[in-house]
N, C-alpha and C positions, 0 to 999 in steps of 0.2 A: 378415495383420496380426492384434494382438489384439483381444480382443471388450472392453475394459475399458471403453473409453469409450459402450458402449451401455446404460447403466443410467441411473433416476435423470430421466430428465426426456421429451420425447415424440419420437419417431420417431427412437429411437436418441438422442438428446442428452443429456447431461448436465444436471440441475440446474446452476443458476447458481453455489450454496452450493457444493455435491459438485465441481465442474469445478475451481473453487479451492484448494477441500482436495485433489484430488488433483494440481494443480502445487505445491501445498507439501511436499504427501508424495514426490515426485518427487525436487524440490529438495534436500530435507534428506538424502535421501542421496547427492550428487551433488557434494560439494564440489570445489572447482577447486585445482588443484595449488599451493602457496603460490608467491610471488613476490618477487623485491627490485625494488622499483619506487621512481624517483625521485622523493624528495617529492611535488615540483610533480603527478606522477600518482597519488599514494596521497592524495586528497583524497577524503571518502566511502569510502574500502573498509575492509576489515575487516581488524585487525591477525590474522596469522598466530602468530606469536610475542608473547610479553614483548616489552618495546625496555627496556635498560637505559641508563645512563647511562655513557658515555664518559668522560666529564669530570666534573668538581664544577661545581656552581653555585652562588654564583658560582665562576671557575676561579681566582680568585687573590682577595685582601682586596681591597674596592675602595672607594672613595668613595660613600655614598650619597646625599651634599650638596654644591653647590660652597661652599666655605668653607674652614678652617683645618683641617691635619690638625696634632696638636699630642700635644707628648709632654709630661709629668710636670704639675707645678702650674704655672700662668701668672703673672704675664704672659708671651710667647713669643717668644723672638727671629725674627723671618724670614728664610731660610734658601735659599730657593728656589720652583720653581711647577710641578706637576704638572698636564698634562693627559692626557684619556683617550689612549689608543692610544699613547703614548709607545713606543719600542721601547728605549729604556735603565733599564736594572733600576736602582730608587729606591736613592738613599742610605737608608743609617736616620738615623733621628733620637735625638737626645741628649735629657738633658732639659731642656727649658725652649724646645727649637727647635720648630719651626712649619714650613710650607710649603702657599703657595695650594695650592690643589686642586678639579678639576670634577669636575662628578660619572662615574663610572666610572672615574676613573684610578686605577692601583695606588697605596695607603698605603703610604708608608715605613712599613721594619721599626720596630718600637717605637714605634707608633703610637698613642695609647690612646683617641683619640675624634678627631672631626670638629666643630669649629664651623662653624656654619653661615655664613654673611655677614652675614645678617639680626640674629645675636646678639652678632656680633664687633667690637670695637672698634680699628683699627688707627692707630697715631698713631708718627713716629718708627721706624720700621721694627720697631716691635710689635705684638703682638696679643695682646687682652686678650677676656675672655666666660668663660660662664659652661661646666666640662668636665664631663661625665657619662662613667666608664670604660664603653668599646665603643659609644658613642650616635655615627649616622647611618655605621657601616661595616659594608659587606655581606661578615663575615666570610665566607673559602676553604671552601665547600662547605655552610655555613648552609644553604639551601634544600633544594640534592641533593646527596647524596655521591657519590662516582664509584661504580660497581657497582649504585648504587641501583636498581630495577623503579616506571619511572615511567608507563610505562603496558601494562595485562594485555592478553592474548591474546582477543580478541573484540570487542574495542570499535572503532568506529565511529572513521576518523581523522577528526577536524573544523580547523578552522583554527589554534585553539590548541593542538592535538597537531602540528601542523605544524611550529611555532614552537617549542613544546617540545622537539620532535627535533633540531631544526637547532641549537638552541641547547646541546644536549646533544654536539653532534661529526657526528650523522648524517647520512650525506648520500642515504641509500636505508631505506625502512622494508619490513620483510616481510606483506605482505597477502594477504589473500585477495579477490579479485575476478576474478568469469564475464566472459570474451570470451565479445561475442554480435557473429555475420555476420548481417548483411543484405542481403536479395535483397529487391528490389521489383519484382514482373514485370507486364507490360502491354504490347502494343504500343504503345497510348495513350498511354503516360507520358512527358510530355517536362518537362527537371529546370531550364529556366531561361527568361526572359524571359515572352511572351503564349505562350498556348498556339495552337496555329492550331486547324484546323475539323479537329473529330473528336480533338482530342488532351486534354491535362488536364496541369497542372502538378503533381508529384511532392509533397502536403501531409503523409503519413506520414513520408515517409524525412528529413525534416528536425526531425520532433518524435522520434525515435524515440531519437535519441542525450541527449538530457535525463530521458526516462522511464527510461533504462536505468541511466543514472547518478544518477539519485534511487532505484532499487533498489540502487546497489553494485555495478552489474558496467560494463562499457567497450565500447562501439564498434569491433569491432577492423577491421572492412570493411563497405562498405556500397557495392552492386550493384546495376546496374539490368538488370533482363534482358525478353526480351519473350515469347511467349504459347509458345514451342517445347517440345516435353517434353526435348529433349535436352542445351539449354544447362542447363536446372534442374540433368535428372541428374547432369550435368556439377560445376554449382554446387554440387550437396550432397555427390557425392563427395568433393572438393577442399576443402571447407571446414574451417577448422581451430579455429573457434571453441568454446568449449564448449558456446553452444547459437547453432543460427540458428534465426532469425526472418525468415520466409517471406512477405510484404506481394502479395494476391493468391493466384490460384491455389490455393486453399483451399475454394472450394465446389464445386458439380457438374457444373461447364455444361463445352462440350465444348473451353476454353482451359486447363482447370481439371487441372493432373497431379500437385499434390504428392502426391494419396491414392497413385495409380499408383508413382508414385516413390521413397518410403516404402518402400511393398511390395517393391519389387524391391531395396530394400537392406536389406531384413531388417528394417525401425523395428519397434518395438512401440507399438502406440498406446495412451494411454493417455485421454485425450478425443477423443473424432469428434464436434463439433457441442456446443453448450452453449443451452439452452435460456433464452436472454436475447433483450432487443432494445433496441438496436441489435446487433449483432456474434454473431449464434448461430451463422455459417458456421466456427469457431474450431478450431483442432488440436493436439493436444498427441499429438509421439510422441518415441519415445527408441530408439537403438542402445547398443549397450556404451562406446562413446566418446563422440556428442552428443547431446544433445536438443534435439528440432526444433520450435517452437511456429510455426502456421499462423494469420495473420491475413487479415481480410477486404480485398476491394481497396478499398471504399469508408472516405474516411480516419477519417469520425465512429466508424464500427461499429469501425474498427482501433484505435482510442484505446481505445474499450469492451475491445474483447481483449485490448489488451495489461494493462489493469488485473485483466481477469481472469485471465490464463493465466500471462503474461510478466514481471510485478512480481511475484507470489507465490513464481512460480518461481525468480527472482534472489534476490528476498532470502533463501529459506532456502536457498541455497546457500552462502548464509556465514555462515548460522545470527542473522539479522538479524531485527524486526519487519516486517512489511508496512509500507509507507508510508503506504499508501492507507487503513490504518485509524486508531484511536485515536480520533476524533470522536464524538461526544453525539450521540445520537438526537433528529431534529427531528421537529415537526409537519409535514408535508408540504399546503403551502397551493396555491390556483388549482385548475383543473378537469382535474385528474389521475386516470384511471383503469387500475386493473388490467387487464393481459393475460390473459385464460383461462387459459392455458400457460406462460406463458413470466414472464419476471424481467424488467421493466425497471428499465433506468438512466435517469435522467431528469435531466439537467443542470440545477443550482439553483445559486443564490445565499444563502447564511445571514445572519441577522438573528436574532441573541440563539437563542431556539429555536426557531426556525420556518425552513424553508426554501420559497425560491419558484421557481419554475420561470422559465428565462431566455429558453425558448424555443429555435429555432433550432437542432434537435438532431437531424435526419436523418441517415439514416449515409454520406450521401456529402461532410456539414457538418462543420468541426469549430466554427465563430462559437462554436454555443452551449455547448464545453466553451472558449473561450478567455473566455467572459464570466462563468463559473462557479467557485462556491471547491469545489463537491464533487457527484459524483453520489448522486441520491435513490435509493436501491436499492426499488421498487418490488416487493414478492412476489405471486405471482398470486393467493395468499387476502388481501393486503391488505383491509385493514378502514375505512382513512381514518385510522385514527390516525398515531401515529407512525412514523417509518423508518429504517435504518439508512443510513448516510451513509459513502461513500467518497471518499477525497482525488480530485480528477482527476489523472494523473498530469503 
C-alpha cells in the first residue's frame, strides 16, 4: 500500500487539518458518473446538466383571480363559467361578454383582463367593475418560456427545484450523486430489539444514511458482516458503490483486516490513522474504481470520522461545500483542555458566540453529539481562545 497517509501528524497519522484536505483532494477528482434519477430521489444532489424547460409557464393564459374574465368596456353580459382543469377548449369572447372564472382556469380567447369578485358588481346577469388591460392573467409563458435554462449545471436540487422541474414537464432530473456501501462488521453487532450479554445494538449504521445524504451522495447497501477476513474480502470485491464505508475493522487488534484487505486489492491509501480524538483509528484508500473510507467500530469516534474523511469526501465529489463547515468561530467555555498530539472534537452546544461543552462524548457514545449543534475543533497548540466549529453531521 501507499505511504501517503504517514505524514503530518504522530505515529504514522495524519493531522486532523491534512486528513481532510486530503479526502477533498480525493474527492474532487472522483466524480460519479451522471444520472437520471426520479425527482422524489434527486432531492440534495447535484445537478449534472442544465434542466431546461419543457413547457411555458404558465402553459396556457390562465386565471390569476377567481372573478370575471371580460372582453372590451363593461358593463358585461354573462356568458358562461370557467373552472380550473376544465378539458374543453374555451369559447372566445365578444365584446361586452364576461364569464365566471377560478383562479387557474384557461381565459377565453380575447380576453383582456380578470375582475376580480371582490371589485365586481353583478346584478341581472351583468357584470359591472372596474377593467385594467392584462391585470390578474397569468399570460402563456410570462414566467418561463419553453426552452428557457431554469436551472444551471451544479446546483444543489432543494425542494423548490423540485417543484420547479415537475412543473416544468420533468419527470427525472440528471444529477450527480456517490453511491456509498456499507459494511458494518462485528460479531457483536445485533441490529434490532435489547441487545443480549456480550452483544451491542447497531448505533452507526442507522445514522450513517442521513450524514451521507447531507453530503449529497445516497445509501446504495448497507451490510452487516462479522469479524472473518474473507466475508470483508468478499464484501469489498463485490461492491459496486463509488465509495464503501467500512464501520469497524479499521484499527489493529487481531479482528482488525481491512488494512490486509486493501492490500491484497491493490487500494492505495491515502490516510492510515488521523491524529484526532475521538475517531484517529480512520482510513482513507482508493483503487481505480472505489474509494474506500475505514471508520472506527465505536459509534461516538465513527461520527467523528465520518465528518472527517466521509463528508469532505462526498461533497467534493460533486464539486459541493462541506456541510460541516461555514460557522463562526466560538469562545470555547467549561474546563476543556488541549491534547499534546492530537486534535479534539469536543461536542458543544452554541449560545450567540460562545460554545459550551454537552458532555457525554466517549467514542463508544453518540448522547453527546445527539445534544450538540456543532463540534469544538480543539488544536493541540490551542491557546483557550477561540475555535473552529464543525456542523455535527
Amino acid at each position: 500500500m501507499g505511504a501517503g497517509g504517514c505524514t503530518g501528524g504522530h505515529g504514522g497519522h495524519r493531522s486532523w487539518p491534512r486528513a481532510r484536505e486530503a479526502a477533498r483532494l480525493l474527492g474532487g477528482g472522483r466524480p460519479p458518473a451522471p444520472r437520471e434519477l426520479p425527482l422524489e430521489d434527486a432531492l440534495g444532489a447535484v445537478l449534472a446538466a442544465d434542466v431546461h424547460a419543457l413547457t411555458g409557464l404558465p402553459a396556457f393564459d390562465a386565471s390569476a383571480m377567481d372573478g370575471f374574465a371580460v372582453s372590451g368596456p363593461g358593463p358585461w353580459r354573462l356568458v358562461g363559467r370557467r373552472l380550473a382543469g376544465a378539458a374543453e377548449a374555451p369559447v372566445g369572447l365578444r365584446p361586452g361578454e364576461a364569464v365566471e372564472i377560478a383562479t387557474g382556469a384557461r381565459v377565453p380567447k380575447d380576453t383582456e383582463c380578470v375582475v376580480p369578485y371582490e371589485l365586481a358588481a353583478v346584478r341581472d346577469g351583468t357584470v359591472d367593475g372596474p377593467a385594467e388591460a392584462g391585470r390578474h392573467v397569468r399570460w402563456a409563458g410570462e414566467e418561463t418560456a419553453p426552452g428557457e435554462t431554469v436551472l444551471e449545471r451544479g446546483a444543489v436540487v432543494g425542494p423548490a427545484a423540485l417543484g420547479l422541474a415537475a412543473s416544468l414537464g420533468h419527470d427525472t432530473l440528471p444529477v450527480l450523486r456517490p453511491r456509498v456501501s456499507v459494511l458494518v462488521t462485528g460479531e457483536e453487532i445485533t441490529t434490532s430489539g435489547l441487545p443480549g450479554d456480550g452483544s451491542v445494538r447497531d448505533a452507526i449504521g442507522p445514522a450513517l444514511p442521513g450524514v451521507v445524504e447531507r453530503a449529497g451522495g445516497r445509501i446504495a447497501s448497507l451490510r452487516h458482516l462479522g469479524d472473518e477476513r474473507r466475508p470483508l474480502l468478499d464484501a469489498l470485491e463485490g461492491a459496486d458503490g463509488d465509495v464503501v464505508a467500512v464501520c469497524g475493522s479499521s484499527s489493529r487488534g487481531p479482528a482488525d483486516h481491512l488494512r490486509s484487505v486493501l492490500e491484497e486489492l491493490g487500494a492505495e491509501v491515502a490516510v492510515d490513522g488521523v491524529a484526532c480524538r475521538p475517531g484517529h483509528p480512520q482510513l482513507l484508500a482508493h483503487t481505480d474504481r472505489t474509494v474506500f473510507v475505514g471508520l472506527p467500530g465505536n459509534p461516538g469516534a465513527a461520527l467523528v470520522a465520518a465528518a472527517t474523511l466521509l463528508v469532505p469526501l462526498l461533497a467534493a465529489m460533486t464539486g459541493r461545500p462541506d456541510p460541516g463547515t461555514g460557522l463562526a468561530r466560538a469562545v470555547l467555555e467549561g474546563a476543556v483542555t488541549a491534547h499534546p498530539r492530537d486534535t479534539r472534537l469536543v461536542a458543544v452546544r452554541l449560545d450567540g458566540g460562545r460554545a459550551r461543552p454537552v458532555g457525554h462524548d466517549r467514542p463508544g457514545s453518540l448522547r453527546g453529539a445527539a445534544l450538540a449543534d456543532a463540534y469544538a475543533v480543539v488544536p493541540p497548540d490551542w491557546d483557550g481562545g477561540e475555535v473552529e466549529l464543525l456542523r455535527v453531521p
